[in-house]
N, C-alpha and C positions, 0 to 999 in steps of 0.2 A: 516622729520621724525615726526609720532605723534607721536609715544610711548617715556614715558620715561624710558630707560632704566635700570635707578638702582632702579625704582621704580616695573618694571616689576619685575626684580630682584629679590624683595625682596615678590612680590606677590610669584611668581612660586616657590621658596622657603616655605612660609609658606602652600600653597596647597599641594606640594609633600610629606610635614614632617604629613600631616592630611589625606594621603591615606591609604589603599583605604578607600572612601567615599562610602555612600550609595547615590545611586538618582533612579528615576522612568523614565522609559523610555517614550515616547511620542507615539502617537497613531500614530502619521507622522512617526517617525525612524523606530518603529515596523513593520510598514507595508512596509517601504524601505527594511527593512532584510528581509522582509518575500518573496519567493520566493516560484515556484510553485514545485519543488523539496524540499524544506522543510521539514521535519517529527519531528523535534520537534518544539514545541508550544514555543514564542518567550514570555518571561514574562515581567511585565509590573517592577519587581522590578528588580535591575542590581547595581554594584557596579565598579566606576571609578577607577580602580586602574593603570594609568596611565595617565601623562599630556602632549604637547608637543605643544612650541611655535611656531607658523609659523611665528611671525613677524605682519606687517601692515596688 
């Protein structure tokens, strides 16, 4: 196992108590979302308001 776990713990903890967050989206994930059926414009500002650990 790399992770340590009371340490994850205590990460996922303090990030979920600071949502939602603001972040900028990236030129790569915009243009993943963006699809040729699309009609609205995908913005470059977005806000995390969710986290979820997958583990390793």
């Amino acid at each position: 196992m790399i992770d340590n776990p009371g340490q994850t713990e205590r990460l996922l903890t303090r990030l979920q108590a600071a949502l939602p967050m603001p972040a900028r989206m990236t030129p790569e994930l915009a243009a993943t979302l963006r699809t040729p059926e699309t009609t609205t414009e995908i913005p470059a500002a977005c806000s995390i308001i969710a986290l979820h650990y997958a583990g390793n």
